[in-house]
N, CA, C and O of each residue as an XYZ file, in Angstrom:
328
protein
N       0.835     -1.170      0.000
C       0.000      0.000      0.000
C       0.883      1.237      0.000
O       1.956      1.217      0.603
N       0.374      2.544     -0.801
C       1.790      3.484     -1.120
C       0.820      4.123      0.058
O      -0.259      3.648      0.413
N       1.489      5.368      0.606
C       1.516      6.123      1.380
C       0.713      7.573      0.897
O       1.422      8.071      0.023
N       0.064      8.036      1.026
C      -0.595      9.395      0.491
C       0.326     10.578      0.607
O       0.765     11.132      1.615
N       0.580     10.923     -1.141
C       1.264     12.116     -1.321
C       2.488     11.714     -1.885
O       3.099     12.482     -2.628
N       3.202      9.825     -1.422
C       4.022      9.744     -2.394
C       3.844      9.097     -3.857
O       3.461      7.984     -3.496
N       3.855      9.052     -4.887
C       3.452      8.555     -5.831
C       4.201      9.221     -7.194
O       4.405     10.322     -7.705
N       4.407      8.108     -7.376
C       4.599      8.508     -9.024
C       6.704      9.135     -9.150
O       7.819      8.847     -8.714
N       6.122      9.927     -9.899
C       7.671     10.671     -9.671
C       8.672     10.436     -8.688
O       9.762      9.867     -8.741
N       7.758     11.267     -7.361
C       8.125     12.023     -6.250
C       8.563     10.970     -5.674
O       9.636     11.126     -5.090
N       7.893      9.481     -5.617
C       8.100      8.383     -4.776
C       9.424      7.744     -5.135
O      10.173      7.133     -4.374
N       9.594      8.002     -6.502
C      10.635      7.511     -6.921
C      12.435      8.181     -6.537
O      13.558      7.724     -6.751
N      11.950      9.370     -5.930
C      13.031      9.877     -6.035
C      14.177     10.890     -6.777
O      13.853     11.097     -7.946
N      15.726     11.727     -6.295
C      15.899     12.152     -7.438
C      16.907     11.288     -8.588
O      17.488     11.700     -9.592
N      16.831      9.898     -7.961
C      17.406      9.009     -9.226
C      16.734      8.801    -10.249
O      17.103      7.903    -11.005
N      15.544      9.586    -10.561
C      14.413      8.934    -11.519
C      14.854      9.901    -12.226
O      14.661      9.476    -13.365
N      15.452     11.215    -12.358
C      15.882     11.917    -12.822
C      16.944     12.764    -13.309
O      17.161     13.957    -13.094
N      17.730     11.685    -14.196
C      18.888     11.937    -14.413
C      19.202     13.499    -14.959
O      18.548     14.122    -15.795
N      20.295     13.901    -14.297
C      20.576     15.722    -14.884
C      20.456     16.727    -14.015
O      20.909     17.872    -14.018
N      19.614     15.987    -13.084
C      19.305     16.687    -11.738
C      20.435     16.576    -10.608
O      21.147     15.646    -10.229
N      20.302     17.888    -10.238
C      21.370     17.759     -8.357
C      22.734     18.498     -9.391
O      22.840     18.797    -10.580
N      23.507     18.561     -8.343
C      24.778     18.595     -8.157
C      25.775     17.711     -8.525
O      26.907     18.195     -8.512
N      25.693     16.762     -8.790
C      26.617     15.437     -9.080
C      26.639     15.217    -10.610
O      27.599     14.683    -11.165
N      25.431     15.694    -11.336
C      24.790     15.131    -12.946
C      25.541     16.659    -13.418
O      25.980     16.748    -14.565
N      25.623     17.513    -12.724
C      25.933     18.951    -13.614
C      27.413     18.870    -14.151
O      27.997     17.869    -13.738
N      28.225     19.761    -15.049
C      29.309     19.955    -15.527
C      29.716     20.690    -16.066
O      29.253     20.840    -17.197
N      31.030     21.774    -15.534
C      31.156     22.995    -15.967
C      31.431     22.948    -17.323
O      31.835     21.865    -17.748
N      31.297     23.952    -18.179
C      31.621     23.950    -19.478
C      32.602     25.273    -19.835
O      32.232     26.375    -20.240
N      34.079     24.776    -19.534
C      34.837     25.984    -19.517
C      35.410     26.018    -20.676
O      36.625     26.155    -20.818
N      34.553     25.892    -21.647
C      34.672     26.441    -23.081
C      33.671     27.833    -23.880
O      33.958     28.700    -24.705
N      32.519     27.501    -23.190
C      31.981     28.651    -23.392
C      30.626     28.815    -21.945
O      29.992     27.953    -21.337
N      30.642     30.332    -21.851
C      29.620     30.350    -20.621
C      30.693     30.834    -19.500
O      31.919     30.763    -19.585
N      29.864     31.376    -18.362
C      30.379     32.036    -17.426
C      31.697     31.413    -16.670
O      32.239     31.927    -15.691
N      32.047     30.363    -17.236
C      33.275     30.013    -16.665
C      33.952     29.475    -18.054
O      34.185     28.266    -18.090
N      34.267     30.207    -19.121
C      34.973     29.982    -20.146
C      36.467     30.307    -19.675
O      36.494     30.986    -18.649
N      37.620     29.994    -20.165
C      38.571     29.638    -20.207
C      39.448     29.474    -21.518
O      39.656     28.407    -22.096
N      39.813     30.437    -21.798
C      40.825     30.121    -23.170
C      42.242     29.623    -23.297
O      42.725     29.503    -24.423
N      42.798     29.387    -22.443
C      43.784     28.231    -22.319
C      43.426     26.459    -22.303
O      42.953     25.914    -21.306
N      43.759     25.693    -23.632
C      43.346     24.716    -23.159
C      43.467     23.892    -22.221
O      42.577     23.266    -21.644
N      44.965     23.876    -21.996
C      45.710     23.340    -20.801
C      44.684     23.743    -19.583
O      43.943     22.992    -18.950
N      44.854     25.046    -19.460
C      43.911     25.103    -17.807
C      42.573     24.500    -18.104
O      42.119     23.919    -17.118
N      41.884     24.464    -19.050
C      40.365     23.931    -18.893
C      40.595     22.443    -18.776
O      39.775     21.990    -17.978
N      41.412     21.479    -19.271
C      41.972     20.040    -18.784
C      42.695     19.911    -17.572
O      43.244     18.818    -17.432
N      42.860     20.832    -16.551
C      43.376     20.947    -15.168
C      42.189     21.322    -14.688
O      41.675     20.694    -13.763
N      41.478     22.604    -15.361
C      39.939     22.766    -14.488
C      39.120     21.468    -14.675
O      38.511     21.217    -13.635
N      38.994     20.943    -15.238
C      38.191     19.312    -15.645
C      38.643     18.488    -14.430
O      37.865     18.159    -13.535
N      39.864     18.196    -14.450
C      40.247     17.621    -13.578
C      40.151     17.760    -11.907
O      40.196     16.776    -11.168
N      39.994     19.324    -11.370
C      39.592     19.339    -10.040
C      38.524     19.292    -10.055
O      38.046     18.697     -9.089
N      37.566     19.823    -11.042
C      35.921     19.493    -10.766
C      35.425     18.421    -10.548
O      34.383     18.278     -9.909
N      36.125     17.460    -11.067
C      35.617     16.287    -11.005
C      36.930     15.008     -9.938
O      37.034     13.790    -10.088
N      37.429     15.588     -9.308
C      37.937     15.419     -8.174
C      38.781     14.223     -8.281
O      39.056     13.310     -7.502
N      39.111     14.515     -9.497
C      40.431     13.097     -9.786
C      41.273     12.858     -9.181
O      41.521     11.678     -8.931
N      42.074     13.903     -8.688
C      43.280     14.013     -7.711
C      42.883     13.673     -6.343
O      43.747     13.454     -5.494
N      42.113     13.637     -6.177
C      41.769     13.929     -4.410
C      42.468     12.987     -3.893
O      43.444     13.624     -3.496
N      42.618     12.121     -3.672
C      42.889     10.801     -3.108
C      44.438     10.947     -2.922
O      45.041     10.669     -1.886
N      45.199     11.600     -4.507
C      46.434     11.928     -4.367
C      46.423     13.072     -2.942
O      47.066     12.823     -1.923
N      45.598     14.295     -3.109
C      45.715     15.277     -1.505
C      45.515     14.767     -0.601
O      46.176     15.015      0.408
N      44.752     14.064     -0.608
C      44.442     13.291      1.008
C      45.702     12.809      1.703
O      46.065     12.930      2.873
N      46.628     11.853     -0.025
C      48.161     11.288      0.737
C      48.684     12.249      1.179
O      49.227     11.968      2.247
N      48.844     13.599      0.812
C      49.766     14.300      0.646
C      49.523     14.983      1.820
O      50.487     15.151      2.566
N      48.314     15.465      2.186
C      47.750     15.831      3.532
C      48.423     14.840      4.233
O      49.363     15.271      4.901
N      48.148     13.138      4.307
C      48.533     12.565      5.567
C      49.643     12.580      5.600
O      50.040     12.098      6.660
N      50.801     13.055      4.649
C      52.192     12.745      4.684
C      52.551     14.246      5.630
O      53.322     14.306      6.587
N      51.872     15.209      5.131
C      52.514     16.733      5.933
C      51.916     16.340      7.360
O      52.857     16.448      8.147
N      50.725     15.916      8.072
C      50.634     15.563      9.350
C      51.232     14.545     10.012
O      51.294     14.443     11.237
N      51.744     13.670      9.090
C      52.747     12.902     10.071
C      51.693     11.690     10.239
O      51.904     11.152     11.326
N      50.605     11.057      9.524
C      49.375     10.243     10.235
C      49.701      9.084      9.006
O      48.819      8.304      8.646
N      50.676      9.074      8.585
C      51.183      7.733      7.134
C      50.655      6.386      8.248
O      49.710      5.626      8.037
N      51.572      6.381      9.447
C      52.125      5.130      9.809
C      50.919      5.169     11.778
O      50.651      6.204     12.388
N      50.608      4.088     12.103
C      49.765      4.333     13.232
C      50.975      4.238     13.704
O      52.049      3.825     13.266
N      50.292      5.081     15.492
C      51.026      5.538     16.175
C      49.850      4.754     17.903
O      48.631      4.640     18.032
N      50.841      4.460     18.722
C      50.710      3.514     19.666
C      49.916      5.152     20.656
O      50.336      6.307     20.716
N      48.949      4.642     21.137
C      48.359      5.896     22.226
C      49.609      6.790     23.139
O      49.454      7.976     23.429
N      50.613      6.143     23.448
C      51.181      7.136     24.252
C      52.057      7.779     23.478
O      52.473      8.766     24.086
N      52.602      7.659     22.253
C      52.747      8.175     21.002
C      52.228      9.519     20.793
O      52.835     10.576     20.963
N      50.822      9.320     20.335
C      50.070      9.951     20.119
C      49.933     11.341     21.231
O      50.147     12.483     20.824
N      49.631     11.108     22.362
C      49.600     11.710     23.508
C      51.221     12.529     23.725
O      51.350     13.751     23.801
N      51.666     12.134     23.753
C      53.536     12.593     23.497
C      53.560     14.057     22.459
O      54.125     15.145     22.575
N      52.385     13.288     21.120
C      52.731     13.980     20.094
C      52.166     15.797     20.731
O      52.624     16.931     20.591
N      51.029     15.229     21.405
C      50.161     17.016     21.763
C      50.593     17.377     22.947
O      49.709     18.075     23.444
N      51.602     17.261     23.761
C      52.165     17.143     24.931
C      53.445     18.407     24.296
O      53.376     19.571     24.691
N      54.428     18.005     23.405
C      55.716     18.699     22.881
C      55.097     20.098     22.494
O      55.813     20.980     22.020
């Protein structure tokens, strides 16, 4: 038995509708308010929009904090102590 008020569309969700949200969109830095006439930068802008690298920052983040390798609790405690 469906529920009153969901139906149809709405019940379905916004997967029923591809193009929609934030995730389906894509800048177009060829023409339009974020045009770009270097090609090089619009294949580097492509690339952070769509968050290719990240995973590389994250290492690179854990390598500048020092968090690569676990560290034993009194370690740790030592570390915010200095």
């Amino acid at each position: 038995m469906r529920s009153a008020g969901c139906t149809g569309r709405a019940a379905r969700g916004a997967a029923a509708s591809p193009g929609r949200g934030t995730a389906a969109q894509v800048l177009d830095f060829e023409e339009g308010p974020a045009a770009v006439a270097d090609e090089e930068l619009q294949g580097e802008l492509r690339e952070i929009s769509a968050n290719v690298r990240l995973s590389e920052q994250y290492l690179a983040l854990a390598r500048d904090l020092d968090v690569m390798e676990p560290k034993a609790p009194d370690e740790a405690r030592a570390g915010l102590l200095a």
